[in-house]
C-alpha positions as CSV (number, residue, x, y, z in Angstrom):
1,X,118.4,-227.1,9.2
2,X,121.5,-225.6,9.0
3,X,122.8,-226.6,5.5
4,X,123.1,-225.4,2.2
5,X,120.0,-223.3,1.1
6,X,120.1,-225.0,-2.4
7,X,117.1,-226.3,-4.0
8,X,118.4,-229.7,-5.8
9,X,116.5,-231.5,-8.5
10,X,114.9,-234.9,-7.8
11,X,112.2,-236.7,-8.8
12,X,109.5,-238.7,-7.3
13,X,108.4,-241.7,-10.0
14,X,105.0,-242.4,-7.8
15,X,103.4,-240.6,-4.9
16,X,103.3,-244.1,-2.9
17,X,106.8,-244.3,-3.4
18,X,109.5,-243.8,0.4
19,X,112.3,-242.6,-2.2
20,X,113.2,-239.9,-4.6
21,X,116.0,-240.0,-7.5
22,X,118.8,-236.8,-8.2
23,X,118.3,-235.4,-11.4
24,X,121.7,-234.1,-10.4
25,X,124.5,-234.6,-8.0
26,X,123.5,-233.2,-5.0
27,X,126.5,-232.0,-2.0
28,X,126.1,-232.9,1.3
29,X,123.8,-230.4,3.7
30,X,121.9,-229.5,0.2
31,X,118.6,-229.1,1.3
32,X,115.6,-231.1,-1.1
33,X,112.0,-230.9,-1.4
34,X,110.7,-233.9,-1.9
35,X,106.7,-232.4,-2.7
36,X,105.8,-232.5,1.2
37,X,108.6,-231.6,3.2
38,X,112.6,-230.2,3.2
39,X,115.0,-232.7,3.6
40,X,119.0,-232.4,4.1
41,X,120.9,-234.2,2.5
42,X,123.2,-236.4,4.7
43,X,126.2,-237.4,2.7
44,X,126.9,-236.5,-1.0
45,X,124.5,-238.0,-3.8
46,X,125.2,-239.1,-7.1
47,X,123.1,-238.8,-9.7
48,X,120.6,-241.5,-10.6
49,X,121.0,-242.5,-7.0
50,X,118.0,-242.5,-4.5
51,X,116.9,-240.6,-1.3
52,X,115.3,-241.8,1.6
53,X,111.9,-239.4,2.5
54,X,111.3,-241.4,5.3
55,X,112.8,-243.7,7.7
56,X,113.2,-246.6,6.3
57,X,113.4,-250.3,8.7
58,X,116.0,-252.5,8.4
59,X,114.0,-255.3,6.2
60,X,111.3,-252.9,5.1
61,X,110.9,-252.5,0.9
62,X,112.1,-249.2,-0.8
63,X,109.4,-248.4,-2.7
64,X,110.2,-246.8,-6.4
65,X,107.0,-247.1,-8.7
66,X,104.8,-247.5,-6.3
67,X,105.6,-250.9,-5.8
């Protein structure tokens, strides 16, 4: 990955769940960790806003607290 090498703050609510939340705004090429694996960050993220850790379907459910 050839982006930023900053850390940025999010949270995962459940360990079922296919998103995480910014704790903070996070720039585009900002590289996460989501618990399992470094992610880039594709386009700037405001805070309170989610982040795919996985692909996610067209139709499939975003799962935030585990459900």
């Amino acid at each position: 990955m050839g982006g930023h090498q900053i850390m940025a703050k999010v949270l995962r609510i459940n360990n079922e769940d296919n998103v995480v939340i910014a704790a903070e705004e996070i720039k585009k090429g900002t590289i996460i960790n989501d618990g399992n694996q470094d992610i880039e960050v594709l386009e700037d993220i405001p805070v309170g806003h989610k982040i795919a850790t996985q692909d996610i379907p067209k139709g499939e459910n975003v799962i935030r607290y585990g459900n």
